[in-house]
Structures are given as C-alpha cells and as structure tokens.
MDAnalysis code that builds the backbone (N, CA, C; Angstrom):
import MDAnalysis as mda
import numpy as np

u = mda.Universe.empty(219, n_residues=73, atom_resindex=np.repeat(np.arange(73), 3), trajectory=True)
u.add_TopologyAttr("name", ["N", "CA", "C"] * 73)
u.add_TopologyAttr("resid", np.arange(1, 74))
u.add_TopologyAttr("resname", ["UNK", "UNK", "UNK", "UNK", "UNK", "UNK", "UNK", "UNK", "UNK", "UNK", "UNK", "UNK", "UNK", "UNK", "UNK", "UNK", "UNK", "UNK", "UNK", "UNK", "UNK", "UNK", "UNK", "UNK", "UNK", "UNK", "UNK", "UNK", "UNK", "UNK", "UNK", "UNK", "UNK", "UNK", "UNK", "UNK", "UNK", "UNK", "UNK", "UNK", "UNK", "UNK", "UNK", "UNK", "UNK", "UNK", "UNK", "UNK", "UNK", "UNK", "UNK", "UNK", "UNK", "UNK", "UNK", "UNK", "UNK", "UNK", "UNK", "UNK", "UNK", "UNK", "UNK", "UNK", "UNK", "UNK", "UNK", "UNK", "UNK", "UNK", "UNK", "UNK", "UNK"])
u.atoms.positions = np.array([
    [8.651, -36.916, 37.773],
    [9.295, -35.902, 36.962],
    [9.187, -36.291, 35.493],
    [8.547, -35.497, 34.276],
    [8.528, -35.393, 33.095],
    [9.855, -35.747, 32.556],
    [10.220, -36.531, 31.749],
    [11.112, -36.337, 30.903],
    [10.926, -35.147, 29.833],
    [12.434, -34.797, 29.264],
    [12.149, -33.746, 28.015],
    [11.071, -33.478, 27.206],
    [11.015, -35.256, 26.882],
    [10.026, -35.506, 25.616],
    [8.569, -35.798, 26.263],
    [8.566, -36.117, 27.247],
    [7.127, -35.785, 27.961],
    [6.989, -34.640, 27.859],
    [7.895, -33.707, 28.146],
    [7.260, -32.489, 28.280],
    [7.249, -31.573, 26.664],
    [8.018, -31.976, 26.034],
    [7.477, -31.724, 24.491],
    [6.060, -31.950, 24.052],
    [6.113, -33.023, 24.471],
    [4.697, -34.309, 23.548],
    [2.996, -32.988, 24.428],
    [3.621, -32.872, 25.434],
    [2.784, -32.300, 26.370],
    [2.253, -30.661, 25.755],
    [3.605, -29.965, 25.544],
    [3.393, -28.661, 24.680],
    [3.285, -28.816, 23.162],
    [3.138, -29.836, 22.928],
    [2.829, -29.840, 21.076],
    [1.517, -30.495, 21.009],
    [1.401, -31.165, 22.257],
    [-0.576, -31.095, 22.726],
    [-1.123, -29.913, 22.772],
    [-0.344, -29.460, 23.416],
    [-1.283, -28.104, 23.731],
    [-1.835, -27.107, 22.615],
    [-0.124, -27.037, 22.281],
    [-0.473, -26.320, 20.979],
    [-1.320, -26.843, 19.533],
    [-1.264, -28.279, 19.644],
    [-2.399, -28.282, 18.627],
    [-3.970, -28.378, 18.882],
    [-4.305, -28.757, 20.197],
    [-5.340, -27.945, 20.749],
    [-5.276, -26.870, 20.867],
    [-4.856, -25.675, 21.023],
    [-4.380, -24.245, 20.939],
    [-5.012, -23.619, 19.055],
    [-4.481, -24.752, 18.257],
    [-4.395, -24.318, 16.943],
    [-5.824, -24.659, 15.985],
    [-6.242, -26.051, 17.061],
    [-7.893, -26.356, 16.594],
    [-8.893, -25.352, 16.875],
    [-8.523, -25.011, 18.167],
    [-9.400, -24.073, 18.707],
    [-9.643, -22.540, 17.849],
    [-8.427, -22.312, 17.450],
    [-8.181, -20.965, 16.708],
    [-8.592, -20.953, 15.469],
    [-8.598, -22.238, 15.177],
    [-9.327, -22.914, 13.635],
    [-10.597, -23.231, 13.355],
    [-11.468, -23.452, 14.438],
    [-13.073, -23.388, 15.322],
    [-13.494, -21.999, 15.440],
    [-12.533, -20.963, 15.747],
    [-13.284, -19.408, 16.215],
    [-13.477, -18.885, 14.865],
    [-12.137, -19.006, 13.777],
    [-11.539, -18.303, 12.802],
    [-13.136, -18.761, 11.518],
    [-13.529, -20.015, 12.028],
    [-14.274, -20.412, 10.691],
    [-15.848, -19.683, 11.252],
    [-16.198, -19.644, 12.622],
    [-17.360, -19.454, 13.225],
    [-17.241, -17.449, 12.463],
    [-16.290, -17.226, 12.832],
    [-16.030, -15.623, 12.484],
    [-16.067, -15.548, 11.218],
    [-15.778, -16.285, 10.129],
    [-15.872, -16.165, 9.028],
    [-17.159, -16.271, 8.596],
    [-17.691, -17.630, 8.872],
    [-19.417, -17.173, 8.732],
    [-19.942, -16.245, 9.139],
    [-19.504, -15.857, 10.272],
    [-20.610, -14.685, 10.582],
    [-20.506, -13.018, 9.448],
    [-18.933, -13.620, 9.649],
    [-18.885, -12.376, 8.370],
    [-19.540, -12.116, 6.777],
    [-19.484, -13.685, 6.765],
    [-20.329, -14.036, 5.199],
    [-21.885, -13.221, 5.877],
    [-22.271, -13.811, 6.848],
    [-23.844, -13.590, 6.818],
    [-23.830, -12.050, 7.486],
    [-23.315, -11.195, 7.672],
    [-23.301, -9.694, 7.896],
    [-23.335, -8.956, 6.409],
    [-22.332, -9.750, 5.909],
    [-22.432, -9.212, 4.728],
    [-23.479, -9.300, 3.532],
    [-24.372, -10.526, 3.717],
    [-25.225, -10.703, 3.200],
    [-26.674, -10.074, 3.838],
    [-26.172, -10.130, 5.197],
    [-27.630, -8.441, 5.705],
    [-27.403, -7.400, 4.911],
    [-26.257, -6.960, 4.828],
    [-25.927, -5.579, 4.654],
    [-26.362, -5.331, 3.496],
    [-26.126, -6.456, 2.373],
    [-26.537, -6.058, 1.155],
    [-27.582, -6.284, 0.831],
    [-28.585, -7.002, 1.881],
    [-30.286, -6.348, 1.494],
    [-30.323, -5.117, 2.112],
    [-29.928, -5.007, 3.119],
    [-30.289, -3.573, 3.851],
    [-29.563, -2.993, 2.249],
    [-28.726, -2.603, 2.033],
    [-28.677, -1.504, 0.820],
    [-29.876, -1.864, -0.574],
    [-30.133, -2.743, -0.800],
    [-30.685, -2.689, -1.666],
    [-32.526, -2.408, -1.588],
    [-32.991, -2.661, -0.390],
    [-33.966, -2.070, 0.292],
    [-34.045, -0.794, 0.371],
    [-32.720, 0.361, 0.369],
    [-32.854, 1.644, 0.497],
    [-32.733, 1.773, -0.593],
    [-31.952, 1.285, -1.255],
    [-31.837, 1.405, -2.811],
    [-33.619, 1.975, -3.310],
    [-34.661, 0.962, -3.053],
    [-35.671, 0.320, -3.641],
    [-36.152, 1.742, -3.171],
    [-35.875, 1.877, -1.429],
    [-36.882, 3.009, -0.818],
    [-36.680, 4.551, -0.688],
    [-35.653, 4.687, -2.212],
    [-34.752, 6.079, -2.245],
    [-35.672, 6.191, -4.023],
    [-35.585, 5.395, -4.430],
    [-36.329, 5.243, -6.276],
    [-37.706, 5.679, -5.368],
    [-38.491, 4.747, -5.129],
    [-39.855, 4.957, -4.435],
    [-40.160, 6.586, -4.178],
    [-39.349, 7.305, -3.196],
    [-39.175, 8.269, -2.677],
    [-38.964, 9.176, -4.109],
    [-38.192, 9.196, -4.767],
    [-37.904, 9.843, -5.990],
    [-38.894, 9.940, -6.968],
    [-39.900, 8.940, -7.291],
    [-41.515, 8.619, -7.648],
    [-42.395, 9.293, -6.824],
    [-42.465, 9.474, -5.447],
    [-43.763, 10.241, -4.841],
    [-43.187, 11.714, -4.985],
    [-41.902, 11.664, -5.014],
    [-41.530, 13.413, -5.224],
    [-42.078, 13.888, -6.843],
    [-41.807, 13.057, -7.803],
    [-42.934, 13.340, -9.095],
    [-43.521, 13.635, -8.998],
    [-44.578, 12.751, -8.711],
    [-46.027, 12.444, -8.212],
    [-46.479, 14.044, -7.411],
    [-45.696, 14.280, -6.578],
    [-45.850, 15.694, -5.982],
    [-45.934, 16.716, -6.754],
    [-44.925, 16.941, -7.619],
    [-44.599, 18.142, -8.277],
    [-45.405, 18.228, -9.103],
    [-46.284, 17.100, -9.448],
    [-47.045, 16.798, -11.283],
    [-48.433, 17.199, -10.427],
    [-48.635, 16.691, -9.365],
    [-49.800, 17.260, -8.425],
    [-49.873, 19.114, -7.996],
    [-48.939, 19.485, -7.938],
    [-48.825, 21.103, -7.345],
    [-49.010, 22.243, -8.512],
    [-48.431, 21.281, -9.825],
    [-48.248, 21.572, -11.028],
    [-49.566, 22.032, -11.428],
    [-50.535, 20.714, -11.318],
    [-51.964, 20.828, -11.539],
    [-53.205, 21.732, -11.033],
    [-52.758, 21.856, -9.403],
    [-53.652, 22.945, -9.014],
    [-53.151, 24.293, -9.168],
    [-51.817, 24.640, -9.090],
    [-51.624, 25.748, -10.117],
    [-52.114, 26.415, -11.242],
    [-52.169, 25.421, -12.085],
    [-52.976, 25.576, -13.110],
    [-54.325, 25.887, -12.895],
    [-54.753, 24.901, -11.978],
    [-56.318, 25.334, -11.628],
    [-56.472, 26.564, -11.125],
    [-55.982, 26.816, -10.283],
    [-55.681, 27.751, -9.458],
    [-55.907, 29.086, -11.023],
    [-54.869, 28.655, -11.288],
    [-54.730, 29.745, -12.651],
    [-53.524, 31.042, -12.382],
])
C-alpha cells in the first residue's frame, strides 16, 4: 500500500511527464506553424508575380488587336 506521499510523488510524476509532453507537441506545432506560414507566403507571392505577368500578356494583347485593327483599317 502507497503511502500519501508515494502517491503524491507518483501524480506530480505524472504530471510533469504530462507537462513535458505537452511542451514537445506545443513546440513541434509551433514549427510547423512557422513553416506553413512561410509556404503560404511564397505561394502568395508567386501569384502575386503570376497575376502582374498575366496583367502584361493582357497588354501585350490589346496593343496586338489594336494593331491589326489598324491594319485591318
């Protein structure tokens, strides 16, 4: 049979294994959050890049339609 304090010593084990563990997930989750967030913000800045691009061939279009118009007459 446990004494009191055995059985203290026993649940304040636990719980600080309990509290390492939560301190192991909490930091693993935190990185992952750093590095999601650091996808995310190439993914935006990639559309960023491929929305300008897009906005340039739409020029490029209009300055082209522009031209055979003209030819056109």
């Amino acid at each position: 049979m446990l004494t009191t304090i055995e059985q203290l010593n026993e649940k304040i084990d636990a719980m600080v294994t309990r509290y390492e563990t939560m301190k192991n997930e909490n930091e693993t989750l935190r990185m992952e959050l750093i590095s999601c967030k650091g996808q995310s913000e190439a993914k935006d800045a990639t559309i960023n890049k491929l929305e300008e691009e897009n906005a340039l061939k739409d020029i490029e279009i209009e300055e082209i339609v522009k031209k055979i118009e003209i030819a056109l007459g």
